[in-house]
N, C-alpha and C positions, 0 to 999 in steps of 0.2 A: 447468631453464630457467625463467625467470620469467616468469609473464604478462602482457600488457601491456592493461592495463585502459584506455577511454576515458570522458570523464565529460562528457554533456552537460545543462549547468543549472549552473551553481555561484551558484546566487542563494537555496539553503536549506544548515539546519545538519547536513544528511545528507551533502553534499558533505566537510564539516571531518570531523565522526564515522567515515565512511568512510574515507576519506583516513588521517586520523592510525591508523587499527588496522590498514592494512595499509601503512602505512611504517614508521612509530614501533615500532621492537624491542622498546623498554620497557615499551610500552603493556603493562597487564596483558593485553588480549586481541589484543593483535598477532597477526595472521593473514599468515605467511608465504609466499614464492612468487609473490608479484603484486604490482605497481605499477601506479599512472596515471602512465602515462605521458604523455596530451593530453586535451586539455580545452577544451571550448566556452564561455564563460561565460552567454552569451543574457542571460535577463532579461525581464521582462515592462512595458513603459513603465507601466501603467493600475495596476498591480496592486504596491502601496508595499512589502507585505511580502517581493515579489521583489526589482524594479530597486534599495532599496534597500540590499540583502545583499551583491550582485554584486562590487563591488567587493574587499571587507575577503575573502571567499573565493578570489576569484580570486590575490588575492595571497597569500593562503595556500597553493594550490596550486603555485603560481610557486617559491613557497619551500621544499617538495619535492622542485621539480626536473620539475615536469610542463611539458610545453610548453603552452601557450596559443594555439590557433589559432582561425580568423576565421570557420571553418563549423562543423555538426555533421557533413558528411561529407569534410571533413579529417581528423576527428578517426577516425572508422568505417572511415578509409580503413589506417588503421595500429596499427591494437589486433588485439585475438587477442578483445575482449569490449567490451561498452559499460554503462554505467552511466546512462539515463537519468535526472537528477534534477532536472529542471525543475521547482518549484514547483507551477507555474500548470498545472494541469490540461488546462487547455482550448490550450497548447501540445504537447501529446503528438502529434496525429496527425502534425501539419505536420512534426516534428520525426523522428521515425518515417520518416515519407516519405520525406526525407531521404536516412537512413540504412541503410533496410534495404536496400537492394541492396549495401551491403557489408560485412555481419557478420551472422554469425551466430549468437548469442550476446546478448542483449539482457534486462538486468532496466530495468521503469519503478516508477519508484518512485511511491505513491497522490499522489492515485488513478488510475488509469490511462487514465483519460476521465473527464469529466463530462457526458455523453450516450452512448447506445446506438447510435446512429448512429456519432459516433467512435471508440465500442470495436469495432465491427465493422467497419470499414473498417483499424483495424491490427492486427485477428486476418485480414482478408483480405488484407493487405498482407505477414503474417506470412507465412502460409498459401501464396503466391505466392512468395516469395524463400527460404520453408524457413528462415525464422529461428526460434529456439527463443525463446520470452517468457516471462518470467515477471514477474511485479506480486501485489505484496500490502502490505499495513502492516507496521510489523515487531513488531506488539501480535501479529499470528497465531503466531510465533514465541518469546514470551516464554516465559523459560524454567519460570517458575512454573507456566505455562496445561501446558506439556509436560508437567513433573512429573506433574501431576494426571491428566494423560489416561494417563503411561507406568504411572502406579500404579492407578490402578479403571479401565481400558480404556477404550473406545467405545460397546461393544456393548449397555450395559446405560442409556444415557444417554435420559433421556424428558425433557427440557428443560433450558435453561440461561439465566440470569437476566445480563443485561453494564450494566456500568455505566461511563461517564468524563464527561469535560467535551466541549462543546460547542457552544464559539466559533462565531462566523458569519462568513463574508466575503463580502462584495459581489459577488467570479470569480469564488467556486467554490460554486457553488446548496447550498446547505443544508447537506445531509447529506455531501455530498462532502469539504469542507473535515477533520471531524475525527470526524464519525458515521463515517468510513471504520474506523477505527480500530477501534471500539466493534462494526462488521459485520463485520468482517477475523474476530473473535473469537467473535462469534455462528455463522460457519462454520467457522471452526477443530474447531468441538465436534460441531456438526448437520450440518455439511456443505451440498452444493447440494441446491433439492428446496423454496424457497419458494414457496408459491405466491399468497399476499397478505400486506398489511400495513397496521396502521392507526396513526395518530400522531395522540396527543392532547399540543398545544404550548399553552404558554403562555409571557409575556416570559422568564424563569427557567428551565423546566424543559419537557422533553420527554421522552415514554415512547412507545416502541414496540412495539406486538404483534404477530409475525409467525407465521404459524402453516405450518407445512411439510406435503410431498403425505402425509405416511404420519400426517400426525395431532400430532405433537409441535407444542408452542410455543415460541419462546425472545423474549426482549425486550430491548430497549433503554434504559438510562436514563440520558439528557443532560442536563446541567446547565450554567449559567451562572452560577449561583449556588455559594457552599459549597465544597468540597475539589474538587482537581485529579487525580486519584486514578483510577487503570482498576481494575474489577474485576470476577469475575465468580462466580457460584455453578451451579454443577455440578450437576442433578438426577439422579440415579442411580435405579432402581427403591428401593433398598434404604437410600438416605443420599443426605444433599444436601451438600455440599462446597464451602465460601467460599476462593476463591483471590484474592489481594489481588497484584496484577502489579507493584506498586511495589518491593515489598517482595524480592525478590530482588537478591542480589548480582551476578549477572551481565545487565548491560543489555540489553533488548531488542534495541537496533539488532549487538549481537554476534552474538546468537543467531541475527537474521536474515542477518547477511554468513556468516554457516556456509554456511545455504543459498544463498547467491548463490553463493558458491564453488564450491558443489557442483553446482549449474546448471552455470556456465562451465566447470568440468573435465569433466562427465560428457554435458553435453548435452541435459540430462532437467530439465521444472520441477516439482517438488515440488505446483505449484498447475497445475493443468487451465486452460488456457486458455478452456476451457467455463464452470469455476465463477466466473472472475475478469468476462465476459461479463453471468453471472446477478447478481454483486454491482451493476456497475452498476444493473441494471434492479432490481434489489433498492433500492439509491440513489435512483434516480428514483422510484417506485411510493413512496418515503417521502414525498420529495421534496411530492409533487401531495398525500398522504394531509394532509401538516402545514400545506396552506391549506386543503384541504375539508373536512378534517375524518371524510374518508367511507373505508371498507374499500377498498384499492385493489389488485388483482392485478395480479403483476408485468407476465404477457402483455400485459394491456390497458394499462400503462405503455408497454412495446415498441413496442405498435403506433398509442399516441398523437402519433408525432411526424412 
């Protein structure tokens, strides 16, 4: 029986990405047994790199065979799973809202708020209607970062060094926009357990130093400058290990639709709704660090607003 997936947001390139591998037979990584079947398109009027998009996707979806309807809870009303992929950050709650009275079943794609406030009213809104969420980057999922952890384990890891680009946009404060990424990957390794961080920016280049409850470090390095490139190095007790995530054959956003599958069939999200909570205020706590300048604990991000 096929499932029938809903898609709300088709104003980014996750909406085409996703869409073509679980239609397209041929795709090398075609992923079987599910369709979008309806689809919201939204959009964000203030925000160019959304409202502009909307259009060219939604007809692409059209051309699938997906229906196109005029709400997000049209669409929630007739899927077996939902697919948030709005863009714009700062649409998730409302949009959530929406929706969650009916389905249960729900990935957001990053970042999943761009406030602490918002991500806790749709893990409370989760939490109340017993939807399962799940939200991450799909850099947590690259298959390169996996390799590295399925081969010298977890156990023995005392820091890890992440590197990509990082663009800025006007909607989505700072770090949200594409630092998601680059933190998606700092937990992927270290997991939840930060408890400050500090950011030294300049026009070019940003580095951040986070240091977790049991003592380990891990950092950050964004550029604006230079190569477009994620990567990350692995400290081990014993060796340090440079995994370069580009450089795999199998695309990131595959390795992540595994996981979404795997949510929507089983019910289970592979990410803690706790640790996806702690990324934002991890976000934010950067966020404040890269105008002060000053050490900034997440807690006291939390309870800054």
């Amino acid at each position: 029986m096929t499932m029938k997936i809903g898609m709300i947001g088709l104003d980014t390139s996750h909406a085409s990405i996703f869409a073509k591998m679980l239609h397209d037979k041929a795709h090398p990584y075609h992923v079987p047994g599910a369709r979008v079947t309806a689809a919201f398109p939204g959009g964000s009027p203030d925000f160019e790199l959304s409202i502009n998009r909307v259009e060219g996707y939604t007809k692409e979806l059209a051309a699938w065979g997906t229906e196109i309807l005029e709400s997000p809870e049209d669409v929630a009303k007739q899927v077996d799973a939902v697919m948030l992929e709005a863009v714009d950050g700062r649409s998730h709650l409302s949009l959530f809202r929406a929706i969650a009275p009916y389905c249960k079943q729900v990935f957001i794609d990053k970042p999943f708020a761009v406030s602490s406030k918002d991500a806790r009213e749709i893990a409370e809104l989760a939490e109340q209607y017993q939807v399962t969420v799940m939200s991450c980057s799909s850099l947590r999922y690259a298959q390169g970062l996996q390799d590295e952890l399925a081969r010298g384990g977890a156990d023995n890891i005392i820091g890890v060094d992440c590197a990509g680009p990082l663009p800025l946009q006007r909607t989505q404060p700072g770090f949200f926009w594409y630092g998601i990424h680059a933190a998606e990957m700092l937990y992927r390794v270290l997991g939840p357990g930060c408890v400050s961080v500090h950011v030294a920016a300049t026009e070019l280049h940003e580095v951040l130093t986070a240091v977790w409850n049991d003592g380990r470090i891990g950092t950050i390095r964004g550029n604006r400058a230079g190569n477009d490139r994620f990567g990350l190095t692995v400290h081990r007790a014993e060796a340090s290990s440079f995994v370069d995530i580009m450089e795999h054959p199998k695309p990131y956003y595959a390795s992540l639709l595994d996981q979404i599958m795997k949510m929507f069939t089983t019910g289970v999200s592979d990410v803690p709704l706790s640790e996806t909570l702690e990324i934002v205020r991890f976000l934010e706590a950067a966020n404040v660090s890269r105008v002060t300048g000053e050490n900034v604990r997440l807690e006291d991000s939390d309870r800054s607003e």
